[in-house]
N, C-alpha and C positions, 0 to 999 in steps of 0.2 A: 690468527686470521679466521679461524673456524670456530673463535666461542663470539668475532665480533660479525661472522656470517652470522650466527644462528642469532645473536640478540637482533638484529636487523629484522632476519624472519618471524621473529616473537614478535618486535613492534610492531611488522605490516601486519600478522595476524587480529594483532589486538585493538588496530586501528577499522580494518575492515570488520570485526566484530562488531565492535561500536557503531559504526554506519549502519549495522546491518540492525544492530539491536533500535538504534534512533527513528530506524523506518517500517518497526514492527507493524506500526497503524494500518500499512497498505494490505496488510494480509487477511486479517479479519474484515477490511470494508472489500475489497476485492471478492472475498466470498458473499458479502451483502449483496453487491453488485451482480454476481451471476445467478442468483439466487432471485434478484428483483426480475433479472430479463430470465428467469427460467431456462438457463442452460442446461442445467441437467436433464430436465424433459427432454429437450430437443436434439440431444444425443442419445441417451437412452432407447427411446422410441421402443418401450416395453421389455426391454433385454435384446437388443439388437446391437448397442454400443458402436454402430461405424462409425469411425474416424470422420469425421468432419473438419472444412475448413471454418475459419471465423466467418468469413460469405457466406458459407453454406448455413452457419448456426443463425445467420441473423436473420436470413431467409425464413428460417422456420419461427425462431421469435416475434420478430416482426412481418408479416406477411402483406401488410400492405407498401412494403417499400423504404428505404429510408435507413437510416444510421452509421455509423463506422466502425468497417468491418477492423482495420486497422487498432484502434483504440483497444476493440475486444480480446485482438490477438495479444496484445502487452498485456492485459490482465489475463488472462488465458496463461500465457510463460510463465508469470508470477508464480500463477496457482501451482504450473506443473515442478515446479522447484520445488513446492512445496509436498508434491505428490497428491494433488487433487485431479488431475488429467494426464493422462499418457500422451507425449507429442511422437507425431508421425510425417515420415518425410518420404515422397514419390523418388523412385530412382536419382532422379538426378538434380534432389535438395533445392529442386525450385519452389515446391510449396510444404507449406506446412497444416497438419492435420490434429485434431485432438479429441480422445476418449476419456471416459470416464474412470479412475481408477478402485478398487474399493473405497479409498475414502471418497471417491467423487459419486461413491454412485451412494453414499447418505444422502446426498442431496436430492437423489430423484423418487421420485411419485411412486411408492411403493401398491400391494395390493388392495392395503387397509387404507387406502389413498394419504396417508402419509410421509414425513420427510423430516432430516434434519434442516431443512432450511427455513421453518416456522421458525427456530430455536437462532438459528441466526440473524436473522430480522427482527427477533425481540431483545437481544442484548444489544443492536443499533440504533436503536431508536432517539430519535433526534434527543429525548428526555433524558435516555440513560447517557450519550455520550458526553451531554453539559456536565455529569458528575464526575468523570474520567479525570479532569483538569485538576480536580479537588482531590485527588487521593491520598497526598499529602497531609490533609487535614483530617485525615483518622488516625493521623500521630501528633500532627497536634492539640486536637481534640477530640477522642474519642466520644465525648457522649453525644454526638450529632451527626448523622450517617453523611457523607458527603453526597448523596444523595437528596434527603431534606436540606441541604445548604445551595442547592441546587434548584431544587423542584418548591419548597417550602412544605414539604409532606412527604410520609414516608409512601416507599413504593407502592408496596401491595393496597394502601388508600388510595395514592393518585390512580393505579392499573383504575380500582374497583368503582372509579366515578368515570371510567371512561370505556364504552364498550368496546372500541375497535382496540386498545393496547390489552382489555381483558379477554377478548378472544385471541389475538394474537397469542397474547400467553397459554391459555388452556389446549392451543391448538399446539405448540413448542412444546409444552411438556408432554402432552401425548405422541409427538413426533420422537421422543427421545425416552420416555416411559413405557410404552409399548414393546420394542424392541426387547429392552429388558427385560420385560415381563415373561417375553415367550424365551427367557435363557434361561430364566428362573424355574419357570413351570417344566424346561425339559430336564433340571437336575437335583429339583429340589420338592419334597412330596411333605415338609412341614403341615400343608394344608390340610391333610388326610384327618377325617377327625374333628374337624370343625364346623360348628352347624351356625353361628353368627362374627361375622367377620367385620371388623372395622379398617378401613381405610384412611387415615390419618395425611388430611392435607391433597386429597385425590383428585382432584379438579374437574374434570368430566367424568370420570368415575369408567374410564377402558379399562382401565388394571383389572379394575373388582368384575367387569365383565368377563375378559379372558381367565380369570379365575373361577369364576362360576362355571363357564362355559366347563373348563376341565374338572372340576371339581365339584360332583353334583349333590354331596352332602351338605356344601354350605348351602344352606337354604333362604340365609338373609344376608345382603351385605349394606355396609354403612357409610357413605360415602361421605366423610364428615370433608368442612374445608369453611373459609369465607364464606358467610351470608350473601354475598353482591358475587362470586364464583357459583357457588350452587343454584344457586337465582337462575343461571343459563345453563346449567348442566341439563341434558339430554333424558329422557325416559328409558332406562333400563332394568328391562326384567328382572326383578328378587332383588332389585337395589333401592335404596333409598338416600334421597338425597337430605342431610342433615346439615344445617348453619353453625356455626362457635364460632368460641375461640380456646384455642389447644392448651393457653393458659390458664386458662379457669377453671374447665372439664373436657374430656373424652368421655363420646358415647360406649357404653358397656357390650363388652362382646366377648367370643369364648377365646379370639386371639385379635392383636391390635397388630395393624397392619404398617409400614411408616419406609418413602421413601425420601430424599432429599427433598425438601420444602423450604423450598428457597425461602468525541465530544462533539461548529457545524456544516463544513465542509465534505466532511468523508463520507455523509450518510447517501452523498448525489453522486459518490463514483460511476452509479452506472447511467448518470445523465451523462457523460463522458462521450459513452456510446451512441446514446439515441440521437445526441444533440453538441457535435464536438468542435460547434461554432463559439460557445461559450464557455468558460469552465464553471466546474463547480461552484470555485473560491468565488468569484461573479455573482454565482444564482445566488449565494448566500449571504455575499457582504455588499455589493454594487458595483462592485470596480475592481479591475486586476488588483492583485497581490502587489508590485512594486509601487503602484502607485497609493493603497492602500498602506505600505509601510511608512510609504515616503513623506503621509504628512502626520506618521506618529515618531515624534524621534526617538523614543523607548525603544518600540517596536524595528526602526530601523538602526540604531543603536545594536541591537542586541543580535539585527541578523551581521552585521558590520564585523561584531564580535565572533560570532559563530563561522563565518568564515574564514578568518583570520584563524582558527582555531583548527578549522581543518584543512586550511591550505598550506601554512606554516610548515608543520611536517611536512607535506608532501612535499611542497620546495626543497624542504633539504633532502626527504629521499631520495628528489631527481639529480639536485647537486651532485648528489653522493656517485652516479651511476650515467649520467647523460653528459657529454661534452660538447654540444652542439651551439653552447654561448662564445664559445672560443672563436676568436675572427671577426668577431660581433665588435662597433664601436658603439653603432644607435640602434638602441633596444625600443619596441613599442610593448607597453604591456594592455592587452583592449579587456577593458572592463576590471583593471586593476585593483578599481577600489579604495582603500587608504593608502597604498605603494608600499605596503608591507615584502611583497614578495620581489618585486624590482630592486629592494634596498637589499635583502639576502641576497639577490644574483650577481647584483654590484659589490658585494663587499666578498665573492667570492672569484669576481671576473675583473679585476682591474683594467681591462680591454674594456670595456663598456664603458665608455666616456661620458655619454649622454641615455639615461633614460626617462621614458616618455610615458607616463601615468596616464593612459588615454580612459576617464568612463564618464557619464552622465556628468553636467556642469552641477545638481545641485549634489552629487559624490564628492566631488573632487575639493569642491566650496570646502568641504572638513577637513581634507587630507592636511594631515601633517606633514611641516618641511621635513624635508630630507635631502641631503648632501647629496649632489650627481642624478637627482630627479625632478622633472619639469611636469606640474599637472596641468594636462587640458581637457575640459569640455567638449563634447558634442555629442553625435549621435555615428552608430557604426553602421547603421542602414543607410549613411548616407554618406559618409567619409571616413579615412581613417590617416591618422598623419603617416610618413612617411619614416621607414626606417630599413635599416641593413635586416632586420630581423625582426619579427613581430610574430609574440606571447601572448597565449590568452590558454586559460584555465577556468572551466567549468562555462564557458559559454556558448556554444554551438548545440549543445544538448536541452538549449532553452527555447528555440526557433524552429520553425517550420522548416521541412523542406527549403525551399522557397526564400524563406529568408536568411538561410544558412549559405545557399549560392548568391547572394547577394552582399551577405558578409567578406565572403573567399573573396569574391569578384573585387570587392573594397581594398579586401587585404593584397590582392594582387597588385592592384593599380599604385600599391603604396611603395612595393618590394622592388629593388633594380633585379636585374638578370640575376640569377644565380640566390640571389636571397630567397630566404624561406621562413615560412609560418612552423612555429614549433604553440600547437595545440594542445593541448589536456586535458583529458573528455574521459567520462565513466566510454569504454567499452561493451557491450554486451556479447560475450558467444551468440553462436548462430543456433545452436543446439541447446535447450535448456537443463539444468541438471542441480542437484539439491548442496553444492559445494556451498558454504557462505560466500564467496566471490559474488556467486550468481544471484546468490537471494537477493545478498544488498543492493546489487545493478536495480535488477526487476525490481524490488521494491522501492528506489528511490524513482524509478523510470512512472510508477503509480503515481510517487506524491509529484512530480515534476506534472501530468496529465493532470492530476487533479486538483492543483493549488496555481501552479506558474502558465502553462500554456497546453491545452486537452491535445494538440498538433506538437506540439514540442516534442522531442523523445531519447531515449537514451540509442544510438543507432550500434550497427555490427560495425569490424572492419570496412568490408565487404563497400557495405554503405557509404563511409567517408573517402573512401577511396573513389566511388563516383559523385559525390559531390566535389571532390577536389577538382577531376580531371574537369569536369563540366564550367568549374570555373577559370579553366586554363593552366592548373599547376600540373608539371611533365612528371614531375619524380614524387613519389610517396612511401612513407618507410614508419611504421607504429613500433615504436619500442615500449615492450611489457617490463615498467621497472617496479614501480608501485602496485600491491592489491585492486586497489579502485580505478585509480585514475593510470589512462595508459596515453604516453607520450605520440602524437601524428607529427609528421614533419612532412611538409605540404613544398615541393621546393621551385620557385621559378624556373 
């Protein structure tokens, strides 16, 4: 019993890994995102760091008005999982606050009016993410950067014909060269001794300043790098600004100097905020997501597949540990989909006489027969059939407020006395913390806001528990069996 406990624990671990590692995206565009509305400033406020609410942050971001505060705080959580902000809670956990933590405070406006958030807004840029798709093909074929299969040109040329991604750069790498520079200079005295210095690949040519500046021997520095980069570099004292290419020749000096010389949805996450009437996926394709799958059959095909893939398990985790199908004759499954998961409950609940494959008429149009399951058509914002029991997994975490008590309200009117809605919904603690449980909530709670519905969201306990009551179910009871997904039973 205890080597078949621990294999169980292995799979939930390696199954919420996966989740977690599938929604890596949300972490890196969620920093784009605080980054574009300047959160870090507006906590900061010069080394002050107070804890602020999302209200408060937006207050100060946007000051004429306007945005959601809501949105902010879920990517806000994310981040703090991650350990980009410290969350902070008033006596008695009604509100939530957030600082900036070392790593959160790279992001803010330092003396030399720098930051690492130049350097995060240049690895997002709507160019470099259409490469991201193609990574692949730097094993299939190497001799073509999946970058130029992308763009039709290599980086540093496309940067160099375009001024606003060639400042962006020069300004990233001195947000992240600088720093360095001054670790350098406090433990390293190589430079003693040298009267012409080349810089190899320097972009603005900071380095070679903070170097001069401590080192007044060097009396000439060489800022070698791009022709179309130096073009816009700055006038600085005892420096010179020189064009190449590194392949041909270096300029001559008494030491050569050389540091690191270097997809479209996610880059709007923080249109989320400003504007969470529409999503992303919208501003950038035209149309919701399901409706945008739904007349690619590839594309919906493959999301068909994809969750079959990850609901399959979890049906049988819940098999495994929830008896609440017991009693049950007629099953509702809302938003079933192929009846993958109704066919497991059935072949494990012989009580289940009749199940009911309830999702979208052109879903169900595909669904394969299956023995003891009837598919029907409709809509759940506006009916739902009628059963002893009625299942849904991964659905309520797609809706609004609003349309969520209007689902309940559906499922209500379906259920006699005593019957109950058995839910399966990501969970999120109330409290954020860097377990993977929580990353992959919060991160899938990102891609949910920014691809399916900006108001949709992954809720707490807390939360479904007054959505339930509000739609008139008396009894409420969440059982944690699964990593991800945790069982509500919602009961008339």
């Amino acid at each position: 019993m205890e080597d078949v406990n621990r294999t169980k624990e292995a799979s939930n671990e390696a199954r919420i890994a996966i989740l977690e590692l599938a929604n890596m995206i949300s972490v890196p565009m969620s920093l784009n995102a605080v980054v574009r509305l300047n959160v870090a400033d507006a906590i900061w406020q010069s080394g002050s760091n107070t804890p602020l609410s999302a209200s408060q942050i937006l207050e100060r971001v946007i000051p004429a008005g306007g945005g959601d505060a809501e949105n902010l705080q879920r990517i806000l959580r994310m981040l703090t999982s991650y350990g980009v902000f410290s969350e902070h809670f008033n006596a008695d956990g009604s509100e939530r606050k957030f600082s900036l933590t070392e790593v959160g405070q790279t992001l803010a406006t330092n003396q030399d009016g720098l930051s690492f958030g130049a350097y995060v807004l240049q690895h997002h840029q709507d160019v470099l993410m259409g490469a991201w798709p193609l990574v692949h093909e730097a094993v299939v074929d190497p001799t073509v950067e999946p970058f130029v299969k992308a763009n039709g040109e290599p980086a540093y040329q496309y940067y160099g014909k375009r001024p606003e991604m060639n400042g962006l750069m020069q300004k990233a790498m001195s947000g992240v060269s600088v720093p360095f520079i001054k670790a350098v200079l406090d433990s390293y005295d190589g430079f003693q001794g040298v009267t012409r210095l080349v810089d190899v690949g320097g972009s603005a040519g900071d380095c070679l300043r903070m170097i001069l500046d401590k080192y007044p021997n060097v009396r000439e520095g060489i800022n070698f790098d791009l022709p179309e980069v130096v073009a816009k570099a700055p006038t600085i004292a005892g420096v010179t600004h020189v064009g190449g290419d590194m392949f041909k020749s270096i300029p001559s000096g008494d030491v050569i100097f050389m540091k690191d010389v270097l997809m479209g949805a996610w880059p709007l996450v923080h249109e989320a905020v400003l504007d969470p009437t529409v999503e992303p996926f919208v501003k950038t394709n035209g149309e919701p997501a399901y409706q945008y799958y739904g007349k690619r059959p590839e594309m919906n095909g493959l999301m068909q597949k994809a969750m079959s893939g990850v609901s399959v398990p979890f049906i049988k985790a819940i098999l495994d540990g929830y008896d609440g199908f017991q009693g049950v004759t007629r099953l509702v499954d809302v938003g079933g989909s192929a009846g993958y998961c109704l066919r497991v409950i059935l072949d494990k609940y012989p009580n289940v006489r009749e199940g009911i494959n309830f999702d979208l008429p052109e879903v169900v149009a595909k669904a394969p027969t299956i023995a003891g399951v009837t598919h029907v058509g409709g809509d759940m914002l506006k009916s739902i059939p009628s059963g002893d029991a009625i299942f849904m997994k991964w659905i309520l975490s797609i809706w609004t407020d609003g349309e969520c008590k209007l689902i309940l309200e559906n499922c209500y009117k379906a259920l006699p006395a005593g019957g109950k809605l058995i839910a399966c919904e990501p969970v999120v603690p109330k409290k954020s913390d860097d377990s993977h449980r929580t990353r992959a909530l919060l991160e899938h709670d990102i891609f949910l806001m920014t691809i399916y519905r900006a108001k949709g969201k992954i809720r707490t306990e807390e939360e479904f528990q007054q959505l339930g009551h509000s739609a008139g179910f008396s009894h409420f009871r969440p059982i944690y069996i699964d990593y991800f997904f945790t069982v509500l039973e919602f009961q008339k």
